[in-house]
C-alpha positions in Angstrom: -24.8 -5.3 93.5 -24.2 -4.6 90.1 -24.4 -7.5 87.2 -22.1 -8.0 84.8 -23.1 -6.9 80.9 -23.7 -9.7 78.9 -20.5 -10.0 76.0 -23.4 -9.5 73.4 -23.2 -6.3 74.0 -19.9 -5.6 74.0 -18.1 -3.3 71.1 -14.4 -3.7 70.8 -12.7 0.2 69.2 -9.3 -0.6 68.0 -7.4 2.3 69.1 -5.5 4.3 66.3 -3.6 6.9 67.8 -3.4 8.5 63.7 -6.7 9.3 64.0 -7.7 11.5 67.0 -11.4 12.4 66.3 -14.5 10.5 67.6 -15.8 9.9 64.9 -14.8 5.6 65.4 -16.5 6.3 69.0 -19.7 7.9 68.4 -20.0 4.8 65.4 -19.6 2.5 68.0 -22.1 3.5 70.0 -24.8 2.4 67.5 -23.9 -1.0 67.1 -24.6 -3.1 70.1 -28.4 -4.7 70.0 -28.7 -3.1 73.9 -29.3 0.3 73.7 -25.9 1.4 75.8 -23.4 -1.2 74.7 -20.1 -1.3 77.0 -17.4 0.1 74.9 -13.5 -1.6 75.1 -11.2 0.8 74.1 -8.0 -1.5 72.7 -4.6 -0.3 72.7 -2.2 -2.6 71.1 1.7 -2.0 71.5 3.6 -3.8 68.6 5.3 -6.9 69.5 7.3 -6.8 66.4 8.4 -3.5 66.9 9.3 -4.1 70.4 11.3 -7.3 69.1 13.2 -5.3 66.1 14.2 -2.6 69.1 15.6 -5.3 70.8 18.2 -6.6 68.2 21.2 -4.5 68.1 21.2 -3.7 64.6 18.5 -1.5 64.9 18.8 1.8 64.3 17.0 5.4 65.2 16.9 7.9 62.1 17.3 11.7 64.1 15.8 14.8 62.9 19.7 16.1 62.1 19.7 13.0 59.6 22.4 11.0 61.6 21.8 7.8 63.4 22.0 6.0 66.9 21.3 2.4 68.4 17.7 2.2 68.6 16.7 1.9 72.6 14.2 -0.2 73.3 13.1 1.4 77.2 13.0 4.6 75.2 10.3 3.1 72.4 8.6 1.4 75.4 8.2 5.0 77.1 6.8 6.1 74.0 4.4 3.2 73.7 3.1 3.9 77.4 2.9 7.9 76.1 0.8 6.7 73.4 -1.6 4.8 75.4 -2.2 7.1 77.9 -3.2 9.5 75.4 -5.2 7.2 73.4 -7.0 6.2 76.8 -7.5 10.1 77.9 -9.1 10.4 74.6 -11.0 7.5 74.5 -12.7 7.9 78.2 -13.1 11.7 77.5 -15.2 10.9 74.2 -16.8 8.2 75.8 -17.8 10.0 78.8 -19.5 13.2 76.6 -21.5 10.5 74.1 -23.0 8.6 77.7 -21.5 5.2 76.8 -20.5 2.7 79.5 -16.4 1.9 78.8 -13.4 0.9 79.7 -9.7 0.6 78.6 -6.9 -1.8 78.1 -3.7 -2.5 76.9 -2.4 -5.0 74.9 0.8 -6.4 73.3 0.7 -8.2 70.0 0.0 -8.2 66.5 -1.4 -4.6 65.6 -4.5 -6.8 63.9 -4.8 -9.6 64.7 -5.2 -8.9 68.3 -8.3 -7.2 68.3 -9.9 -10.2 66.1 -8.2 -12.0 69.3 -9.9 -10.2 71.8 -13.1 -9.8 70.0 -13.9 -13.7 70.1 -17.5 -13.5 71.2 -18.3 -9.8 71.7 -20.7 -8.2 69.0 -19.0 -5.9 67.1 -15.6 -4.8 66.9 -14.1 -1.4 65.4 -11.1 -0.8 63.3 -10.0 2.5 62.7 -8.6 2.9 59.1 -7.1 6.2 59.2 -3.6 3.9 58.3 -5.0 1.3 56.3 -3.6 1.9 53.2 0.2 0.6 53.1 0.1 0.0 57.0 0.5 -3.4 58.9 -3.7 -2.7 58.5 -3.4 -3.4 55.1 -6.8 -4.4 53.3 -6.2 -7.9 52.2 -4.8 -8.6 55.7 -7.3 -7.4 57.0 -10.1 -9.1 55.0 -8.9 -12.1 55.0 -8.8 -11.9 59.2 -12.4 -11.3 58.9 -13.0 -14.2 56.7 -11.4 -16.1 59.7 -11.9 -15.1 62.9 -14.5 -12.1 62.5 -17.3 -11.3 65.5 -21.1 -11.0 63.7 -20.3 -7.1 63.2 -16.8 -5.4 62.1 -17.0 -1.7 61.2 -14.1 -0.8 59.3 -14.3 3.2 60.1 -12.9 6.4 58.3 -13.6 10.1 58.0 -15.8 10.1 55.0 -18.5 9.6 57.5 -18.0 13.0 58.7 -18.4 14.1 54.7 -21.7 11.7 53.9 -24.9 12.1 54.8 -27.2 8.8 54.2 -26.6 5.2 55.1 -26.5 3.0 52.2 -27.0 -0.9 52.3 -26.8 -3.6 50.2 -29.8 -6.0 50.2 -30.6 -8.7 47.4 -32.9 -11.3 47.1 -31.6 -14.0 49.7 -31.2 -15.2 54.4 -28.9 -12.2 54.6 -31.3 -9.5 53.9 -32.6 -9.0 58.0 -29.3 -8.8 59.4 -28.1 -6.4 56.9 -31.1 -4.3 57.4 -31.3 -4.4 61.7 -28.1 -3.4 61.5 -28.8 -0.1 58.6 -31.9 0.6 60.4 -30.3 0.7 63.4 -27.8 3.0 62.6 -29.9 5.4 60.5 -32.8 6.1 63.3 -29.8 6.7 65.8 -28.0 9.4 63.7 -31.2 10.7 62.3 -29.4 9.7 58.8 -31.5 8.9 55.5 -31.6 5.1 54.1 -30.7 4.5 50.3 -31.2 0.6 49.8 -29.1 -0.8 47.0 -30.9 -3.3 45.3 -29.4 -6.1 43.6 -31.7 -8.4 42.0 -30.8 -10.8 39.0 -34.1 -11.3 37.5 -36.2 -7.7 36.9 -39.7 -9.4 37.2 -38.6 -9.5 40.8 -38.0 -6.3 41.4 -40.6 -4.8 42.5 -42.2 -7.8 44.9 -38.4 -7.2 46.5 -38.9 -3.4 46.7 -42.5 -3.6 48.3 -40.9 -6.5 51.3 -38.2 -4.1 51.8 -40.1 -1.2 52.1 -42.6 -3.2 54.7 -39.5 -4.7 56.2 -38.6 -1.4 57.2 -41.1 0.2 58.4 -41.1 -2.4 61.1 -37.8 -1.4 61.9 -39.2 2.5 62.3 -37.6 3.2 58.9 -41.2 4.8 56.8 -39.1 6.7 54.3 -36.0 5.3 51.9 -34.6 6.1 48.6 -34.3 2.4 46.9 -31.9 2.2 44.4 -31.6 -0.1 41.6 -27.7 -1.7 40.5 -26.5 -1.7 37.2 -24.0 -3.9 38.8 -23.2 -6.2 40.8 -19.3 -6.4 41.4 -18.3 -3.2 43.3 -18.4 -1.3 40.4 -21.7 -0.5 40.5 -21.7 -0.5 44.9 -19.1 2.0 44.9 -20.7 4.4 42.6 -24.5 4.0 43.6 -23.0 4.8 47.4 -21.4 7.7 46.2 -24.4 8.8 44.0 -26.7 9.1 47.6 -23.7 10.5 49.2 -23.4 8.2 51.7 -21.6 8.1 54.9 -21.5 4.6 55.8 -22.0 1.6 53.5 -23.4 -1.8 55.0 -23.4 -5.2 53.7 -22.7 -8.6 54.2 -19.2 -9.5 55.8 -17.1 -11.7 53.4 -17.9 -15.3 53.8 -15.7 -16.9 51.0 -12.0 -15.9 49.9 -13.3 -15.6 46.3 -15.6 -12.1 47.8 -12.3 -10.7 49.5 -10.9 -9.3 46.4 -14.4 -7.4 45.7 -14.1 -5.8 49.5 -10.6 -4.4 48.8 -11.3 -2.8 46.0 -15.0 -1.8 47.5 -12.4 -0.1 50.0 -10.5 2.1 47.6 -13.4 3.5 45.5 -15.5 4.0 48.6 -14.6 6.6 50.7 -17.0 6.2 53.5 -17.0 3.8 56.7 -17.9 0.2 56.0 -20.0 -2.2 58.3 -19.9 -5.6 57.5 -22.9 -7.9 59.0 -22.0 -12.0 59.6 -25.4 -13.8 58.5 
């Protein structure tokens, strides 16, 4: 008889078919506290695009530059092309990396449903290969978190495959642990360095904070980081201190006010890298 995995260890991908490397996967796979997390692989057909398909206004640009009514059982074929694609993909990947899956298929809102969906699971991951101009667009998308987000989101993108450290962001205050479980846990499984980005108002603190995060991770199996100091800190100085240690993925707390939003989106555009955002 087989029990069922507890939902804290369940890790939500977001499907994005634009984006066909495993990159979001093999991410995924180091976020759960249990040491195999259960992977959902989400597909999400557009209910808006199904609905504009239905009106009969719509139209269907071809190749030769004319147009034709746009056929909804023809964009519904596609959609069901699409998933089965994105699920061959999904199982295949998950299959080599050893994680325990499975796959569904949903209809509704390209973003919000996942946020649906992850409603008590551990972590969910959004791809971001369209983020920029897409229905994913970054203030819709932070401002989602800010709402409705599960403790861990991990906003993925290829300059993880470019990086090579993991970078987090720790200052003097509760948040510190979470941030750096979730860093440490990350680095020891991909064998990446840490680079600790430290913001502290008052200098005299310093190095007291440097010496606790240093013993804080060694607990965490962490006896070597690079421990960075910020000029700044608006994401100014994040953006370029993560880019100075050539870092792959940048963690730090999730948004928790709709002031800190506006600092995330623009966090997104200088910052090349995957993004995990911890919930205190």
């Amino acid at each position: 008889m087989t029990t069922k995995t507890p939902i804290q260890s369940l890790v939500i991908i977001a499907l994005d078919t634009a984006e066909p490397r495993d990159y979001a996967i093999e991410l995924a796979g180091q976020l759960g506290p249990a040491e195999t997390p259960e992977l959902l692989g989400l597909f999400v057909e557009s209910a808006e695009l199904l609905e504009h398909a239905s009106s009969r206004l719509a139209r269907e640009i071809l190749l030769t530059g004319s147009e034709r009514a746009f056929d909804r059982s023809t964009l519904e074929r596609q959609l069901r092309a699409q998933a089965a694609r994105a699920r061959a993909h999904f199982e295949a990947a998950s299959t080599r990396l050893g994680l325990r899956h499975r796959f569904e298929v949903a209809r509704g809102d390209i973003l919000l449903e996942p946020f649906r969906r992850a409603a008590g699971a551990q972590a969910l991951v959004v791809s971001l290969a369209r983020i920029l101009g897409d229905a994913m667009s970054p203030a819709r998308l932070l401002q989602q978190l800010l709402e409705a987000g599960p403790p861990v989101v991990l906003l993925a993108r290829e300059g993880w495959l470019r990086g090579q450290s993991i970078a987090v962001v720790v200052d003097d205050s509760a948040e510190e642990n979470v941030v750096l479980d979730a860093a440490a846990r990350v680095a020891r499984h991909t064998g990446s360095p840490l680079a600790v980005l430290l913001r502290v108002s008052d200098s005299s603190d310093r190095e007291r904070l440097a010496r606790r995060i240093e013993e804080a991770l060694r607990t965490r199996g962490i006896n070597k980081s690079n421990i960075m100091l910020l000029g700044e800190t608006a994401q100014l100085g994040i953006s370029q201190a993560a880019r100075a240690c050539r870092a792959r993925l940048l963690v730090l707390p999730a948004p928790s006010r709709i002031e800190e939003t506006g600092m995330m989106e623009a966090l997104l555009h200088r910052f090349s890298g995957a993004l995990l955002l911890v919930r205190p």
